[in-house]
C-alpha positions as CSV (number, residue, x, y, z in Angstrom):
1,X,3.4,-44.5,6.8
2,X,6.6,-44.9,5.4
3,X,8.4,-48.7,4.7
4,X,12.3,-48.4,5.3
5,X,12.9,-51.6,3.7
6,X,11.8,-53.2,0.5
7,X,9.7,-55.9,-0.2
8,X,10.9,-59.2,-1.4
9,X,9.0,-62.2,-3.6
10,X,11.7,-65.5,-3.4
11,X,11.1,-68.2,-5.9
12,X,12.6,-71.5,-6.5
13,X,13.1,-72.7,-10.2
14,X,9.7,-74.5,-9.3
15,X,6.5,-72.4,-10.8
16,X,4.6,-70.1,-8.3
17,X,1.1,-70.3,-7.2
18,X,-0.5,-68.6,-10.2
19,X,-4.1,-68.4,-11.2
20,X,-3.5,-71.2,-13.6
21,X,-1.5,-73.3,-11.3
22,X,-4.0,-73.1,-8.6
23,X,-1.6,-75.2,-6.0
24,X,0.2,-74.0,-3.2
25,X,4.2,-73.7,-3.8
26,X,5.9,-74.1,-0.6
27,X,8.9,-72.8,-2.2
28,X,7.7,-69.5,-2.5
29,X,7.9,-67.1,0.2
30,X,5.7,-63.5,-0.5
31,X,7.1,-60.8,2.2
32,X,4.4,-58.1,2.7
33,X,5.3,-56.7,5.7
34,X,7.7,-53.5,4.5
35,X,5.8,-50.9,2.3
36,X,7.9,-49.9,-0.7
37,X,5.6,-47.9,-3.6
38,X,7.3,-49.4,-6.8
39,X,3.6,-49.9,-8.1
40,X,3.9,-46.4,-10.3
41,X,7.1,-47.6,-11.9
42,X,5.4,-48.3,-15.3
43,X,3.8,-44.7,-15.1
44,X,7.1,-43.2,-14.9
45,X,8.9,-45.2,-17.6
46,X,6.3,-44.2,-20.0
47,X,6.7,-40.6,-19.1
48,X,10.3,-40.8,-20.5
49,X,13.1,-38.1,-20.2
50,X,9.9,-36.0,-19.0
51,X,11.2,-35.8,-15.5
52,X,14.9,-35.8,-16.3
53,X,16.8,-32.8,-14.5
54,X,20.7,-31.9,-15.3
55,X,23.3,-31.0,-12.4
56,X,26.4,-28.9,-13.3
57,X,29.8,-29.3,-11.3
58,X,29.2,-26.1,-9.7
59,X,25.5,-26.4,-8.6
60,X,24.7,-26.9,-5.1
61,X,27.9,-25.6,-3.5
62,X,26.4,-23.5,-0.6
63,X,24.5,-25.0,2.4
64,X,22.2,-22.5,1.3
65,X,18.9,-22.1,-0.8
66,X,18.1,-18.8,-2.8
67,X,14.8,-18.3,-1.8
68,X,13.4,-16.6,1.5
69,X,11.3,-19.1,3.0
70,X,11.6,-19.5,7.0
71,X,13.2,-22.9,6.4
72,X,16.5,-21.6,5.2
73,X,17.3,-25.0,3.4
74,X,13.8,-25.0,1.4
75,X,14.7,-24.5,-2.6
76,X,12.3,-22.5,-3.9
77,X,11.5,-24.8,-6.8
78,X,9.9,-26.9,-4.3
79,X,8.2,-24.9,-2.4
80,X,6.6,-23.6,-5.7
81,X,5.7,-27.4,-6.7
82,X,4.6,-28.1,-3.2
83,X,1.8,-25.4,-3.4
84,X,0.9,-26.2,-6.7
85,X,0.1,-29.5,-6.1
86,X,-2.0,-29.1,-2.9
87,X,-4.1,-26.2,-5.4
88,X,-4.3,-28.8,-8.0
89,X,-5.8,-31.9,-5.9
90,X,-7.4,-29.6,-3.1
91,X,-6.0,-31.8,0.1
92,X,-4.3,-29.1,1.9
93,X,-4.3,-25.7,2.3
94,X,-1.4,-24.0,1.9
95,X,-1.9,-20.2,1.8
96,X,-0.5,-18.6,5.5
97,X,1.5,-22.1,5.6
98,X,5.1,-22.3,6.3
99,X,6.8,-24.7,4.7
100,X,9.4,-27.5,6.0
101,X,11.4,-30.1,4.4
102,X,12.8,-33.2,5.6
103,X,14.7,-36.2,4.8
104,X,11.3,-37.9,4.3
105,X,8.5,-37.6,6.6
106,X,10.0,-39.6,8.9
107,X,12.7,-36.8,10.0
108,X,9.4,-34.5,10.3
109,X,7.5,-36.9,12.8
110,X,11.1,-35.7,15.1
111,X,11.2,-32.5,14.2
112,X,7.5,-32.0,15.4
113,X,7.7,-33.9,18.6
114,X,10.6,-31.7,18.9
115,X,9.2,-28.4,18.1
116,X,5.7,-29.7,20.0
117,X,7.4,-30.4,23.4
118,X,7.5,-28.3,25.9
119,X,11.2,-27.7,28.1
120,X,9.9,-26.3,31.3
121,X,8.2,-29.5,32.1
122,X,9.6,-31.8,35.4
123,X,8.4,-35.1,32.9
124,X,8.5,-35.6,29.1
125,X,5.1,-35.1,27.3
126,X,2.8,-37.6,26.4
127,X,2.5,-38.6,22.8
128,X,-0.4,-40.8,21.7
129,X,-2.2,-42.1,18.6
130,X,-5.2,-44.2,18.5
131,X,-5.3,-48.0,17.8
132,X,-4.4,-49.5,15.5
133,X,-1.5,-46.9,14.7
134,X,1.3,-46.7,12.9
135,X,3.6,-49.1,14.3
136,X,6.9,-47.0,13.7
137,X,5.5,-44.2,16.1
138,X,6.5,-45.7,19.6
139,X,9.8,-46.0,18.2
140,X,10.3,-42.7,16.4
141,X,9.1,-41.1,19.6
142,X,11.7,-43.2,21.8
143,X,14.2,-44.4,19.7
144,X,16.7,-41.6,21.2
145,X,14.9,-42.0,24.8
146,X,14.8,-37.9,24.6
147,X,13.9,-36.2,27.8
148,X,11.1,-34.3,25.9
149,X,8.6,-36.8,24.8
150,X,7.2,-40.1,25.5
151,X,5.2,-42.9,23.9
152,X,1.9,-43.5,26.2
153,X,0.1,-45.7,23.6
154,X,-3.6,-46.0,22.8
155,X,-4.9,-42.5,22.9
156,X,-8.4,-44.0,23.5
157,X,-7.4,-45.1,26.4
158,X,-5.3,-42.4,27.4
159,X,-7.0,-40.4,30.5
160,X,-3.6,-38.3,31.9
161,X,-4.1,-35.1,33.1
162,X,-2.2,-32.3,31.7
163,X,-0.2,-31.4,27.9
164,X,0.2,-34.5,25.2
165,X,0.8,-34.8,21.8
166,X,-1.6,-37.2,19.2
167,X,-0.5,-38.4,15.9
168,X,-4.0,-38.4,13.8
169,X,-2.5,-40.0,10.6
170,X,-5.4,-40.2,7.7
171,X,-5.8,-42.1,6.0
172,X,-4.7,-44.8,8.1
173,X,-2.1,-46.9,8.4
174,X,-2.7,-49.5,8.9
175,X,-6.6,-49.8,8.3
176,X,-7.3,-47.2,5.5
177,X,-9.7,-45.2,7.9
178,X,-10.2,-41.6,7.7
179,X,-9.3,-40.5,11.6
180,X,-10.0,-37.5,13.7
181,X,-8.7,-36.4,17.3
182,X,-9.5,-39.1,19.8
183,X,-8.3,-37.4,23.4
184,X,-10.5,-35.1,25.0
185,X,-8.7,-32.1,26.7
186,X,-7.7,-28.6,26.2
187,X,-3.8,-29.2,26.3
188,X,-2.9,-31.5,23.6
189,X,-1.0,-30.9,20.7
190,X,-1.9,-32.6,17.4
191,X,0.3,-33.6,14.6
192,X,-1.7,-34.8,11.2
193,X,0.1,-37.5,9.7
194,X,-1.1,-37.4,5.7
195,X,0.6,-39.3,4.0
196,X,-2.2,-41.1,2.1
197,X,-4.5,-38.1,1.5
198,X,-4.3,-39.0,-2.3
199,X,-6.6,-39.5,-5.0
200,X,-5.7,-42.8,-5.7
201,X,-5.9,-43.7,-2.0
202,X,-8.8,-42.1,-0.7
203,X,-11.5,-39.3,-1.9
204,X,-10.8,-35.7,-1.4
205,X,-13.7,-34.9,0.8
206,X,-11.9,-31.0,1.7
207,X,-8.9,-29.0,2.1
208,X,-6.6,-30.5,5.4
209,X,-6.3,-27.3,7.5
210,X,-4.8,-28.3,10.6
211,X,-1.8,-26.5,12.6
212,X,0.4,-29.6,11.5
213,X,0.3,-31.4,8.7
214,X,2.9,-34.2,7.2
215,X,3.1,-35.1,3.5
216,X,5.6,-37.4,1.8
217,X,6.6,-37.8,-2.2
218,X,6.3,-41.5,-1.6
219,X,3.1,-41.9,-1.2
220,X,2.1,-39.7,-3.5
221,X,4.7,-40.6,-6.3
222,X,6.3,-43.5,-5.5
223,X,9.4,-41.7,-5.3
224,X,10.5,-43.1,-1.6
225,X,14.0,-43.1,-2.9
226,X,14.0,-39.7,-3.4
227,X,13.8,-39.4,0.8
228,X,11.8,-36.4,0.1
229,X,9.1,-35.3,2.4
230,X,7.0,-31.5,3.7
231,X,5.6,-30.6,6.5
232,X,2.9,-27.6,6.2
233,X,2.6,-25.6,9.5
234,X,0.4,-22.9,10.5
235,X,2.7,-21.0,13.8
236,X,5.7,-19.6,12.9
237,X,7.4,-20.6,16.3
238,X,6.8,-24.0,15.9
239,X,8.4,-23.9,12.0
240,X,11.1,-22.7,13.4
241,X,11.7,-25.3,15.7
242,X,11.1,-27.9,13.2
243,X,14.3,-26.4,11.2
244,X,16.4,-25.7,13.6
245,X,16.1,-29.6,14.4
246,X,16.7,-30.9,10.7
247,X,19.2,-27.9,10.9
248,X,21.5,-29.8,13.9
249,X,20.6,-33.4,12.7
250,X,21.7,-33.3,9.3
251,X,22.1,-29.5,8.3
252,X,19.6,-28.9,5.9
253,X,18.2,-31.6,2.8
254,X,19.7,-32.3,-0.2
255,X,19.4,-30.3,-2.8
256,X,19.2,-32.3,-5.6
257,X,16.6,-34.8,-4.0
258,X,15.0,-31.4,-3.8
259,X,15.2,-30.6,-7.0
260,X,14.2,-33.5,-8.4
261,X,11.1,-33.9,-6.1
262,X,10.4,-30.4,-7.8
263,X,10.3,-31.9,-11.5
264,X,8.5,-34.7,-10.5
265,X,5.9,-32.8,-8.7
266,X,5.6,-30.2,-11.7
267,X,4.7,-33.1,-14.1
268,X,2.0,-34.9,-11.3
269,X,0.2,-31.5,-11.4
270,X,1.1,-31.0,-15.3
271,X,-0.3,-34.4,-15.7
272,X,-3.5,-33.7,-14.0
273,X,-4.0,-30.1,-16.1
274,X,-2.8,-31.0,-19.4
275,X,-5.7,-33.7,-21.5
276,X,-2.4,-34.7,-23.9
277,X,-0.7,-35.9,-20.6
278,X,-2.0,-39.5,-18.7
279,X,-3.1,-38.1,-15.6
280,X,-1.1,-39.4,-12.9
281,X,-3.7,-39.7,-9.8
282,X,-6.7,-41.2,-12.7
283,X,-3.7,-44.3,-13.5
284,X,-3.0,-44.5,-10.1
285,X,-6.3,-44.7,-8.8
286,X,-7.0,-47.4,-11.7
287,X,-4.5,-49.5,-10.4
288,X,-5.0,-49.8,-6.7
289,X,-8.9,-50.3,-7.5
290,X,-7.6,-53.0,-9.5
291,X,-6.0,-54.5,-6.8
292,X,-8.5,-54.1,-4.4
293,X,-11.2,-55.2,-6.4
294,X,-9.2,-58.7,-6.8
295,X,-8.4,-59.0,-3.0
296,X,-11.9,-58.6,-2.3
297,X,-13.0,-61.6,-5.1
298,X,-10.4,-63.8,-3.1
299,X,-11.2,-62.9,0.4
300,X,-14.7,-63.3,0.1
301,X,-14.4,-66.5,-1.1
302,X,-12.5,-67.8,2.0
303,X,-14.3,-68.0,5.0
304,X,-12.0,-67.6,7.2
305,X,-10.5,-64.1,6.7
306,X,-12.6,-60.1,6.8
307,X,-11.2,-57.1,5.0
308,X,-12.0,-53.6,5.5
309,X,-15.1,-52.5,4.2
310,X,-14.8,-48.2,3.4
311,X,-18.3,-45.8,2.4
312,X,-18.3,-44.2,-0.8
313,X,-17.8,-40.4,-0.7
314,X,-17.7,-37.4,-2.7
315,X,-14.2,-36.6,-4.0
316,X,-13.0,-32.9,-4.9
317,X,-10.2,-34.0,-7.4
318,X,-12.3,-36.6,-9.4
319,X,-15.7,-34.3,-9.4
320,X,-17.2,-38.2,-8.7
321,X,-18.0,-40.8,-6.3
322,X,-15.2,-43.1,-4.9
323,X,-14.5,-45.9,-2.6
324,X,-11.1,-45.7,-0.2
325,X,-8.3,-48.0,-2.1
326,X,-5.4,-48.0,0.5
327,X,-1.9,-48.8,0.2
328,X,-2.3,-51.3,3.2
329,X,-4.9,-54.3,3.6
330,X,-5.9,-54.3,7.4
331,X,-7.0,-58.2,7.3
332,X,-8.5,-60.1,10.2
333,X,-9.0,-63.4,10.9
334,X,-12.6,-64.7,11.9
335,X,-11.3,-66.9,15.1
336,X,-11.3,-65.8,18.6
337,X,-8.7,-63.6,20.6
338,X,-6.4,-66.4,20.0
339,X,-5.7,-66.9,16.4
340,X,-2.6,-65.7,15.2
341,X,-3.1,-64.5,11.8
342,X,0.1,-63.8,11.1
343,X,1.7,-67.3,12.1
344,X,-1.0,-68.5,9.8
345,X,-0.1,-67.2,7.0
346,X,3.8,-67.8,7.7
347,X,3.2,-70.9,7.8
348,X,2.0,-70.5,3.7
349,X,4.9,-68.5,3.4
350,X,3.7,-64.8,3.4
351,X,5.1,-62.5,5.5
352,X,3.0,-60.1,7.3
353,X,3.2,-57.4,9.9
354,X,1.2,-58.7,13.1
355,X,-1.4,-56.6,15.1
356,X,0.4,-56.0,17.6
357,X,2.8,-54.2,16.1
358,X,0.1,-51.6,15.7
359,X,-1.4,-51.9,19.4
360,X,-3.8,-54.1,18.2
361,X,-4.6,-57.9,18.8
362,X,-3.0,-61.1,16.9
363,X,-6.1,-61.6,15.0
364,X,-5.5,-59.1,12.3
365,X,-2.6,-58.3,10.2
366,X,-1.3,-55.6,7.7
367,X,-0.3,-56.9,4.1
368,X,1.4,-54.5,2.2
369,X,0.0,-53.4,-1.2
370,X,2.3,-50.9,-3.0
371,X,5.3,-52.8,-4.5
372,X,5.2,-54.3,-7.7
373,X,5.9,-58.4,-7.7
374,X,9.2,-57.8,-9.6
375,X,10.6,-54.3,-9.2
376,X,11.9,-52.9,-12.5
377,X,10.6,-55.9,-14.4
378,X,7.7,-56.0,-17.0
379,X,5.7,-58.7,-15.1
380,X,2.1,-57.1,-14.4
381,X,1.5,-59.7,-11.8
382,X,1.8,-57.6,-8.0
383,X,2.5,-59.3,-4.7
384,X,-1.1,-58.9,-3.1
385,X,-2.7,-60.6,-5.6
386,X,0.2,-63.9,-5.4
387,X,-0.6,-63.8,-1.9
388,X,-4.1,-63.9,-2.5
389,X,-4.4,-67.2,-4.5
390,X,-2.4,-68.8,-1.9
391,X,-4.7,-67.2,1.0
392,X,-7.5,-68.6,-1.2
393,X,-6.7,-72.3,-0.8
394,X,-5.9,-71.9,3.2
């Protein structure tokens, strides 16, 4: 879902392997294992002081929010955008929703295993997701080794008797694929990870309307800076829980990353209503087919590597036809059980996250396809595609 640390392209003063110079540089090391979605930073240059929002000396002095939403630390501006948003694009819906902010989405994941769990149990609760799965979920679930939940792994194979919680995230990380409820059973709780139910991802095939659902700004704006993420939740109990843990962890979010998620969300869904405006989701979509389209010229002509193949389906937002362009390329390597895909391609220099980490086998590997080659600079060039050229002469 989301990538806590950026990625990185090291080159000597020798040249790269470019399309022209169709040679492998051995002084070039490509990291694509940390997602980090500076691939819209062109869209928001050219949108110019559009976004820009002022702060006084004496704003944001009480722990406080003005509005009246459950979550006590929610600013209404937000909440207003958030809505908005999910009307515009139609993933989500949000009427009879209570809304809850986060540090991110990653802060949410907690506060729902939190809220989820129940306290009268003599063991923690079982929390599952299907493989391959986000590899940050057995962590986030046992990182503080809490009393109250438990990571139990593959949920396909999961056959305990009694209450557990599974992550659904969709689209998936790390294979693009749309995913529903795996465990069979009448006690489970589910939590709907959503961070890539975008246009420019994935076609809008109907409103999410789940009792849980996570959403992030950087995945849907690039803004992962901005630590910015919501969670929309159907039971009022369970909202509450969610806020009284960001309440004792960090008291609330920031209201000026709350702000400014706001304006930025305002001119996304201004972009997308407004035919003077470049809509936001059309560029964005443009430029992840792009880059999929190139992988797939590369890929194919290498015989030793398979990519993800995705239907088309009918899209809401677009009124059209689409293909699935995720942020992720789940690739596998053609050898047996055996081949390590990712020490293979180390070996070349490009750094990958292996299978395993997402309860899968060595054989396949997530490369990272959000982050510009050079953040901040003018070079169109992005890291997949680098990686690509040298994958092509493996």
């Amino acid at each position: 879902m989301c990538g806590t640390d950026g990625c990185l392209v090291k080159c000597s003063s020798v040249s790269c392997a470019t399309p022209e110079n169709d040679t492998k540089d051995t002084s070039t090391t490509i990291n694509l294992d940390h997602g980090d979605p500076t691939m819209y930073e062109s869209y928001w240059r050219k949108m110019g002081n559009k976004c820009d929002i002022t702060f006084n000396g004496d704003d944001s002095l009480s722990y406080f929010s003005s509005g009246k939403s459950l979550c006590w630390f929610l600013e209404s501006k937000l909440e207003e955008q958030i809505k908005r948003l999910h009307n515009v694009v139609e993933n989500a819906i949000v009427d009879d929703y209570y809304i809850v902010v986060g540090t991110g989405s990653s802060q949410l994941m907690q506060a729902a295993l939190y809220a989820l769990s129940p306290t009268d149990q003599l063991e923690p609760i079982s929390v599952v997701s299907a493989t391959p799965f986000y590899s940050s979920y057995p962590e986030v679930t046992d990182f503080v080794k809490s009393g109250l939940h438990k990571w139990a792994g593959d949920a396909r194979t999961f056959e305990k008797n009694g209450p557990f919680i599974e992550f659904i995230t969709s689209p998936n990380n790390p294979d693009g694929v749309i995913r529903e409820p795996v465990v069979n059973g009448n006690q489970g709780k589910l939590i709907y990870d959503l961070a890539y139910y975008w246009p420019q991802y994935t076609a809008i095939t109907s409103p999410a309307n789940h009792d849980v659902m996570l959403f992030t700004i950087s995945k849907c704006t690039g803004h992962a800076g901005s630590r910015i993420g919501w969670a929309l939740v159907k039971d009022k109990e369970v909202a509450k829980k969610m806020t009284k843990f960001i309440e004792i962890s960090t008291i609330g979010v920031s209201k000026e990353a709350q702000l400014r998620a706001a304006k930025i969300l305002e001119v996304v869904s201004d972009s997308c209503l407004d035919p003077k405006m470049e809509n936001f989701f059309e560029y964005s979509q443009s430029l992840m087919s792009d880059r999929w389209k190139r992988l797939r010229q590369v890929v194919m002509a290498n015989d030793f590597f398979v990519l993800q193949k995705y239907p088309f389906q009918y899209c809401l937002f677009t009124k059209d036809f689409c293909e699935s362009h995720p942020a992720f390329a789940w690739l596998i390597c053609k050898g047996g059980e055996e081949e390590d895909c990712q020490k293979l391609l180390k070996e070349h220099k490009i750094h990958t996250r292996s299978g395993r980490r997402f309860g899968s086998d060595l054989r396949n590997v997530r490369i990272n396809g959000d982050t510009s080659y050079f953040a901040g600079a003018e070079k169109k060039d992005d890291m997949w595609v680098h990686a690509a050229y040298v994958v092509r002469i493996l």
